[in-house]
N, C-alpha and C positions, 0 to 999 in steps of 0.2 A: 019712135021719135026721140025718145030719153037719150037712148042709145046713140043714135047719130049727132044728137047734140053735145055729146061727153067725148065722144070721136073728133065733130069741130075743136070743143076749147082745148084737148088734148093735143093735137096738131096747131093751134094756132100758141099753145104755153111752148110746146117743142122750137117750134119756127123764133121766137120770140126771144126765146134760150140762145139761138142758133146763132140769132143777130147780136146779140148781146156779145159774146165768146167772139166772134168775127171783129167786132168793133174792137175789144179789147186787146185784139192783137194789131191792130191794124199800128200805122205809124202817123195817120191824121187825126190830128186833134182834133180838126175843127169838128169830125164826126164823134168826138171824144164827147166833147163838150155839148154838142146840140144831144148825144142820146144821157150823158148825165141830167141835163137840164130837165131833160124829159123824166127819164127815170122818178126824180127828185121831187119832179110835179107831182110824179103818180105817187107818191111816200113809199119808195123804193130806195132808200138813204142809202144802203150798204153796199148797193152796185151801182149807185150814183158817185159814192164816195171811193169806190177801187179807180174809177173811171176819172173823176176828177185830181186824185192824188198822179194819175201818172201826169200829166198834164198843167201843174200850177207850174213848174218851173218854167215852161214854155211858153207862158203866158205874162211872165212879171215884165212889167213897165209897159204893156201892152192895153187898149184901152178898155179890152173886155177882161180886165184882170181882177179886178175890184168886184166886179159881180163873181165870178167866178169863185173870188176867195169868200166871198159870203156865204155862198152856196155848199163851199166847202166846210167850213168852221161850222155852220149851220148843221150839217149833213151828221157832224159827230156829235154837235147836240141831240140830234133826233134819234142816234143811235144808244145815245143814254153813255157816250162816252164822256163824260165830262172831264176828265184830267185832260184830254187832248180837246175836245170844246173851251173850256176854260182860254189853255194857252192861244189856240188859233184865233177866239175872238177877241185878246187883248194884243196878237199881230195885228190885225186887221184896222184894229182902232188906231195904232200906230202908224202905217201903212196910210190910210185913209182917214186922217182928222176932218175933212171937210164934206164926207159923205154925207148921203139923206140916213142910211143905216146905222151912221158913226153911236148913235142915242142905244139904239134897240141892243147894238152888239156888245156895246159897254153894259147892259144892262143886263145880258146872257151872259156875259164873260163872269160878271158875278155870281150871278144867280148859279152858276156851273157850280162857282166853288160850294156855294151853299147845297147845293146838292151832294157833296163830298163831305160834311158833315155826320159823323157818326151817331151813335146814341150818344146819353149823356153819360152813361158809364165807361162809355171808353176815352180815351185821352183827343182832349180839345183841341190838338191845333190846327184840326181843317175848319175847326169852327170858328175860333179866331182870324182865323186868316180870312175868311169866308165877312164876316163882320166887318175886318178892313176893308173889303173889296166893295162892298155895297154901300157903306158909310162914302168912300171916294165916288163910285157911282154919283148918288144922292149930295154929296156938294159940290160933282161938276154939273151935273141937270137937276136943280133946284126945282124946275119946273116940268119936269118930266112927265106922261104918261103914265110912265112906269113907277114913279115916285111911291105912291098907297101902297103895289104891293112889296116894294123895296123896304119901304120900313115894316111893313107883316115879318118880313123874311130877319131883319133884322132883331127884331122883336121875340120871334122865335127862338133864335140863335143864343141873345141874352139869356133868357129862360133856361135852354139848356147851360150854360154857365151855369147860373145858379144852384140849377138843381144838382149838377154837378160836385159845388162846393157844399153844398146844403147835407146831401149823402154823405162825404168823407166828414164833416162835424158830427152827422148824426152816428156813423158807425165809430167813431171814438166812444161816443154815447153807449154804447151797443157793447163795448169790448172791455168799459168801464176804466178806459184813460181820460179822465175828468181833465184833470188839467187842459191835457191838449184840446178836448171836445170844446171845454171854456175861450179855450184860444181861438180854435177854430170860426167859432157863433160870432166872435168877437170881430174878426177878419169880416166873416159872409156880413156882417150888420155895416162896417165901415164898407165895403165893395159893392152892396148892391141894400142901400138904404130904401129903396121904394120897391123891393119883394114883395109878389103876393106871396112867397113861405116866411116873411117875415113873423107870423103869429107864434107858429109850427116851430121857430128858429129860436124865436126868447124865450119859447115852452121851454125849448131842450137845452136852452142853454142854463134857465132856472134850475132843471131838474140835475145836469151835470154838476152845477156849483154847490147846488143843495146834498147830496152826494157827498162830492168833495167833500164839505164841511163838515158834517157826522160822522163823518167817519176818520175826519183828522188824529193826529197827536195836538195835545195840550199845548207842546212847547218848540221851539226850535232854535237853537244856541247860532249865533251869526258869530260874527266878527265885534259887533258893538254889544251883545248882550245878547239879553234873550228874546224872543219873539212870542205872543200869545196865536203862535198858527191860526189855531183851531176858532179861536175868536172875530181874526180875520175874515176869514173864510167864511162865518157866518155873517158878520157884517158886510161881505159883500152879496152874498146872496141873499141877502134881506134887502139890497137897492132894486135887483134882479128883481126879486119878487113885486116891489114896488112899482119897477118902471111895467112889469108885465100888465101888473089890475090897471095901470093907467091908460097906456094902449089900446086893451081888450077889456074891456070892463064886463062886454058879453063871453066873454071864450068862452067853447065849449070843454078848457082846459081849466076853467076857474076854482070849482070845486079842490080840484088837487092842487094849485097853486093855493091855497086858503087852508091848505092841510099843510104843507109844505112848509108856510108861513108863518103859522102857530107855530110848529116845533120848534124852527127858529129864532123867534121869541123866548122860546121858554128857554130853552140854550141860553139867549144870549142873558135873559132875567138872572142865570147862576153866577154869571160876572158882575153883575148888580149887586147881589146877594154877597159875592166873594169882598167887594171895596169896600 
């Protein structure tokens, strides 16, 4: 019995294949169209979408064209193509502003790009861009369905930014370019003020400028005179230290910011000592 019914679905996958191949050579659409639709139904995208691609030309200004090109633009989403998802649902929304789909498809056309979004270690601008697209979404349908998870996806995308920028500060840290590290912390704290790595960020910005300072020269000859570098440097990372306990008053970074802190002091108590 096994046997003869492996026999059936075997002859009826063959016959199936048969029609398939038959239709796609043929030069009528309309049977183009009715075995895409079908296919499409069945979540058979890829010979839905061969089938439908010969056929949109055929079809524009015509009144079954607008389903058709949903169908299609759809088809590459499901295929997990999203660079050509992306563009076909921001035709469509074009094409057809006054569709029932016009909401759904602006909202895929985004969410496409968000999908094209890399790690965060690699270079952002599909993230970016991915951000604009759903930010526009989200203030043309205020009211959207889709609105919650349009800002999740947003939300997430921010994240990677940050963590982004948060890394390149931290591996200044790392390779003991203080300066630039300080710079950097200084950027990520004015660009993204409401970080959850904000704790993580003051830590390492403390620890760079603390750094910095001990390890200064005494003096620096400018243009007007001389400069007390090294005194600088400690008074600014004594605000550093300050703004940090104010913040996190629990850090679990506390302890060594209070280490850090003292020495600082005592540093700066020999300029005291020195007037």
């Amino acid at each position: 019995m096994n046997r003869f019914l492996y026999i059936l679905i075997t002859i009826a996958l063959l016959s199936s294949c048969s029609e398939y191949q038959k239709v796609l050579k043929k030069e009528d659409i309309a049977a183009k169209f009715k075995m895409g639709e079908e296919l499409y139904n069945e979540g058979k995208f890829a010979k839905a979408n061969k089938l439908f691609a010969q056929i949109v030309p055929n079809y524009r200004g015509k009144p079954q064209a607008e389903k058709l090109m949903y169908l299609y633009s759809n088809s590459f989403y499901q295929m997990k193509d999203y660079y050509t998802a992306g563009y076909q649902f921001e035709r469509f929304a074009s094409s057809y502003p006054k569709s029932e789909k016009l909401e759904e498809a602006s909202f895929l056309s985004a969410k496409s790009y968000y999908m094209l979004s890399p790690v965060y270690s690699k270079d952002q601008k599909e993230t970016k861009e991915a951000i604009e697209k759903l930010q526009d979404f989200i203030n043309l349908f205020p009211q959207s369905e889709y609105l919650s998870e349009a800002n999740k996806l947003v939300k997430e995308l921010d994240y990677k930014l940050e963590k982004k920028a948060f890394e390149i500060a931290k591996q200044y840290n790392t390779i003991s370019d203080f300066p630039a590290s300080v710079k950097s912390f200084d950027n990520f704290m004015f660009d993204f003020p409401g970080s959850t790595l904000r704790e993580e960020a003051l830590y390492y910005r403390l620890d760079s400028a603390y750094k910095l300072a001990v390890n200064s020269v005494e003096y620096k000859n400018t243009i007007n005179g001389i400069v007390h570098l090294k005194k600088e440097r400690l008074e600014q990372a004594k605000e550093y230290s300050t703004a940090f306990k104010k913040a996190f008053a629990s850090s679990k970074h506390l302890e060594e910011v209070n280490k850090m802190a003292s020495t600082i002091d005592e540093e700066l108590q020999k300029y005291s000592t020195k007037s």
